[in-house]
C-alpha positions in Angstrom: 83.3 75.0 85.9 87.3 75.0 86.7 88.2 76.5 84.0 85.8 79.6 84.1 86.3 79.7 88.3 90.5 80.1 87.5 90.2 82.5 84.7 87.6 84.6 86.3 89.2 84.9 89.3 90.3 88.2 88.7 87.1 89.4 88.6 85.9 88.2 91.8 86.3 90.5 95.2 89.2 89.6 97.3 88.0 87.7 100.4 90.0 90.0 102.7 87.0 90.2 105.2 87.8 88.5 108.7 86.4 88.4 112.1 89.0 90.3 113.9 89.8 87.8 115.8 92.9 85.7 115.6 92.3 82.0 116.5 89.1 82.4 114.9 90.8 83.7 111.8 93.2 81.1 111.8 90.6 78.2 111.7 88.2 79.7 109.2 90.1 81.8 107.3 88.8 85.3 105.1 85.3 85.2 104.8 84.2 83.9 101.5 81.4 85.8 99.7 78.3 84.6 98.8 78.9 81.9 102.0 76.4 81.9 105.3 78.4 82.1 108.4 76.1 80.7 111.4 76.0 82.0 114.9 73.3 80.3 117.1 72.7 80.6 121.0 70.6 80.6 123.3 69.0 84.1 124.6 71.0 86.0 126.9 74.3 84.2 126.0 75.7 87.1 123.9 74.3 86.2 120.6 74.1 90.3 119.6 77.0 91.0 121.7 79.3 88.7 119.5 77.3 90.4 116.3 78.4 94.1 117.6 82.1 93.2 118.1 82.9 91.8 114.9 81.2 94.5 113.3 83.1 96.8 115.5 86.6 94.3 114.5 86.1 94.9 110.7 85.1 98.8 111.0 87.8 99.5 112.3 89.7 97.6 109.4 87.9 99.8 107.2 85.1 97.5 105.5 81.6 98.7 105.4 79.1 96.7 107.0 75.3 96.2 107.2 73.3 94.9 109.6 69.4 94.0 109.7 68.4 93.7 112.7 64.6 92.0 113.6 65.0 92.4 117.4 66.9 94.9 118.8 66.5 98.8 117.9 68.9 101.4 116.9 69.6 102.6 120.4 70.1 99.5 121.8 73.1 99.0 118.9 74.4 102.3 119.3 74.9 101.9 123.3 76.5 98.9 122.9 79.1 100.5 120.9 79.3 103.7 122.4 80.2 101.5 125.7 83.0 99.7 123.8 84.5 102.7 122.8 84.0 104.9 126.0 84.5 102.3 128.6 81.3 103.8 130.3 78.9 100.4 131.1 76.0 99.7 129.1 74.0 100.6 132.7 74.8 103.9 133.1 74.0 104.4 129.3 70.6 103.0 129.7 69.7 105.2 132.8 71.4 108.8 131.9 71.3 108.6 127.7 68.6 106.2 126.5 66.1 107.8 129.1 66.2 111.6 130.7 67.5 110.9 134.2 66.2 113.0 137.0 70.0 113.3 138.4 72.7 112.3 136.4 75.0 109.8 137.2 77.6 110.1 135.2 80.8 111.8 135.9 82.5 114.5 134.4 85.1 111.7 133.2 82.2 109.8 131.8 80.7 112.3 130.1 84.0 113.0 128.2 84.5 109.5 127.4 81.1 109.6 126.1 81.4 112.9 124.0 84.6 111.3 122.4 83.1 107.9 121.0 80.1 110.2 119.1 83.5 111.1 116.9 84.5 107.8 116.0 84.9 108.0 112.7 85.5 104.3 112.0 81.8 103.5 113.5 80.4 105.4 110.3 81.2 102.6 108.6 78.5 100.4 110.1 74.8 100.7 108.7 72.3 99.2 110.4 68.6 99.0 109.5 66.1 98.8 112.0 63.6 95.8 110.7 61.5 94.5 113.1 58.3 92.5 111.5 59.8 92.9 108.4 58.8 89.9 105.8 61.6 88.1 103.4 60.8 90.3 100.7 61.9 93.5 102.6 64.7 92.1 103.9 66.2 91.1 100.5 65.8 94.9 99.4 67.3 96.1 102.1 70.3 93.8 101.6 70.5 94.9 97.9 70.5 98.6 99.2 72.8 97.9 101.5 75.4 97.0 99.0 74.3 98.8 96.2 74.0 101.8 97.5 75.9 101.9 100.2 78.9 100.0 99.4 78.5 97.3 102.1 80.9 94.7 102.0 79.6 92.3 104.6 75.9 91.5 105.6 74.3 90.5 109.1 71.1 89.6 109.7 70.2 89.2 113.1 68.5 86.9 113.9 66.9 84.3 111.2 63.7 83.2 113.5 62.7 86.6 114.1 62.0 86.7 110.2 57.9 87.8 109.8 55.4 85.2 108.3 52.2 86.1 106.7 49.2 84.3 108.5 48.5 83.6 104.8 51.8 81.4 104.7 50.8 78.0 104.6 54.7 76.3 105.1 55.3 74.9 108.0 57.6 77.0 110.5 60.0 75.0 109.7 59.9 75.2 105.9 59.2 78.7 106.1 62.8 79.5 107.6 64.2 77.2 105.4 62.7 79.0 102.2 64.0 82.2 103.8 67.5 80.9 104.6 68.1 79.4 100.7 66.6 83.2 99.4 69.3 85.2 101.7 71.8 83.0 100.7 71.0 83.5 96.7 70.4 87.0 97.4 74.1 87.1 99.1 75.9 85.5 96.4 74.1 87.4 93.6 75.7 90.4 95.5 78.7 88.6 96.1 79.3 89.1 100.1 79.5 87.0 102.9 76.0 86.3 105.0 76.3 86.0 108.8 73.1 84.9 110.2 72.4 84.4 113.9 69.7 82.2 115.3 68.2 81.0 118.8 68.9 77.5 120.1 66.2 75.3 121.6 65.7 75.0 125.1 66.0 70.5 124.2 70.1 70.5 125.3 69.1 72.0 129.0 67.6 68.8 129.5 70.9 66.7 128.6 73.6 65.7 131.4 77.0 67.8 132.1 79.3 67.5 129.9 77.1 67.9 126.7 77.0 70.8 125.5 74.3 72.6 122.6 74.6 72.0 118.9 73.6 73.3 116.0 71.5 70.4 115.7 69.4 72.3 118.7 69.2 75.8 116.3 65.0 76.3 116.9 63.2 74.9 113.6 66.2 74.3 112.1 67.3 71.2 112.3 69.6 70.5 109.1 71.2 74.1 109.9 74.7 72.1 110.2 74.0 71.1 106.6 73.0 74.6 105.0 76.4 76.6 106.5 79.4 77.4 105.3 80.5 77.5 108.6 78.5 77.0 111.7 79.0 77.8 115.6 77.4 77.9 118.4 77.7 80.3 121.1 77.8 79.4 124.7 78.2 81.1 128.1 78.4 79.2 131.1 77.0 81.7 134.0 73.7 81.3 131.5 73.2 77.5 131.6 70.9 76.3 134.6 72.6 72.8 135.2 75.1 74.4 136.9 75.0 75.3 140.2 75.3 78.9 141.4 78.5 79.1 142.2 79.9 77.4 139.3 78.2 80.0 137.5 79.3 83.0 138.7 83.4 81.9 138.7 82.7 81.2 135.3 80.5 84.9 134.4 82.9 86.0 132.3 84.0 83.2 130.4 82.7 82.6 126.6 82.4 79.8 124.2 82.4 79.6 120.9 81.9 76.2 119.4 83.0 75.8 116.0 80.8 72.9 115.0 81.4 73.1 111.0 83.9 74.5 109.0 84.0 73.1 105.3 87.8 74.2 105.3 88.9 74.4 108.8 88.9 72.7 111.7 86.2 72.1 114.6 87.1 73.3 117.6 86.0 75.6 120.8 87.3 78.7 121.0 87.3 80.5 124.3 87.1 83.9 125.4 86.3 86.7 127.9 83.0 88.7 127.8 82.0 91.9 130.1 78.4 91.5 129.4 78.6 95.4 130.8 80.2 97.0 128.1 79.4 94.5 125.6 83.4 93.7 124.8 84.2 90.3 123.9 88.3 89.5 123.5 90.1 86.7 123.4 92.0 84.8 126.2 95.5 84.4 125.9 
């Protein structure tokens, strides 16, 4: 097995693939293919916002990436980036270009900003497949076609309980996602790219005292997720959790965690940063 991973090593892709970020980078390295990267929260927390800025991070380098996504629609993905690149917030998107306004809001400095991020040329490196209720058999073709035909070198899938089961299924839920986790996985190192999946955490952690904080141990019907990742994280902003009190909360709105549980190769750690939940940009603190 040594022998034939040191002599084929020319033949394997580079793993020049990284988050975009710099302490994160540091601690986990390139992103290996055929490994699943983890990213679990709880809604609301900035689960799909963290999703749209690493994408956005490694467009820009110039890799192609794919995501499926099982909850949110195209428009919703598109905004989020057309905010990020405009600086126009996600609100004034949702009410004068996801819906017809009856008076516009937007100014004529907005509506340039706006006009500008259509031409983005890096963005068209991003494909994203709209896949709500689709079963684990769709989404392993759409992966294949995602590299195969479109030369993806990195594939999300967002988010792993939203996956559809078949009243006929007779696994448990658990199981189920399980089954579905170990096929992606296969499917991703047949294809040989690196697998971010993100997940929802259990409501279970609310009920334990400051300081704990969730795990990946709470990820919902999954609890050996911390055994099945390459690397594993867990994704947590403060102004969301309800055991603190209001005003904790809101000096802490734009503050974001993420918790590197398990990293085969690197270090655990939390990693913190700053999130405008209205334009969907994460960066990190200095």
């Amino acid at each position: 097995m040594i022998h034939d991973m040191w002599f084929d090593r020319f033949k394997n892709p580079p793993a020049t693939i990284k988050t975009g970020f710099k302490k994160m980078d540091d601690v986990i390295g390139a992103l290996i293919p055929g490994c699943t990267y983890l990213w679990t929260a709880r809604t609301s927390h900035g689960k799909s916002s963290w999703v749209s800025q690493l994408v956005n991070n490694q467009a820009k380098e110039g890799h192609r990436v794919g995501i499926i996504s099982l909850e949110d629609s195209k428009s919703v993905w598109a905004s989020r980036w057309m905010s990020k690149v405009s600086g126009v917030s996600l609100g004034k998107i949702r009410d004068n270009v996801l819906t017809s306004p009856r008076e516009s809001t937007l100014t004529p400095k907005d509506k340039s900003e706006l006009e500008k991020a259509t031409y983005e040329s890096y963005l068209d490196n991003v494909f994203l497949v709209d896949a709500k209720g689709a079963k684990i058999t769709d989404i392993l073709r759409i992966m294949n076609d995602m590299v195969v035909r479109q030369g993806c070198q990195i594939i999300y899938i967002d988010y792993l309980q939203a996956i559809y089961a078949d009243a006929r299924n007779t696994r448990s839920r658990r199981d189920w996602l399980e089954y579905c986790w170990a096929m992606m996985e296969k499917e991703a190192d047949r294809l040989a790219v690196p697998l971010m999946l993100t997940a929802q955490l259990n409501r279970e952690w609310e009920g334990n005292p400051l300081p704990s904080m969730p795990g990946l141990r709470n990820t919902e019907w999954m609890g050996a997720a911390e055994q099945k990742c390459y690397v594993g994280a867990v994704i947590y902003r403060p102004y969301r959790d309800p055991r603190l009190d209001q005003q904790e909360r809101n000096d802490r709105f734009g503050e974001l965690l993420i918790n590197i549980e398990k990293s085969k190769q690197g270090e655990n750690v939390a990693i913190e940063y700053i999130f405008d939940p209205s334009r969907s940009v994460i960066i990190e603190s200095v």
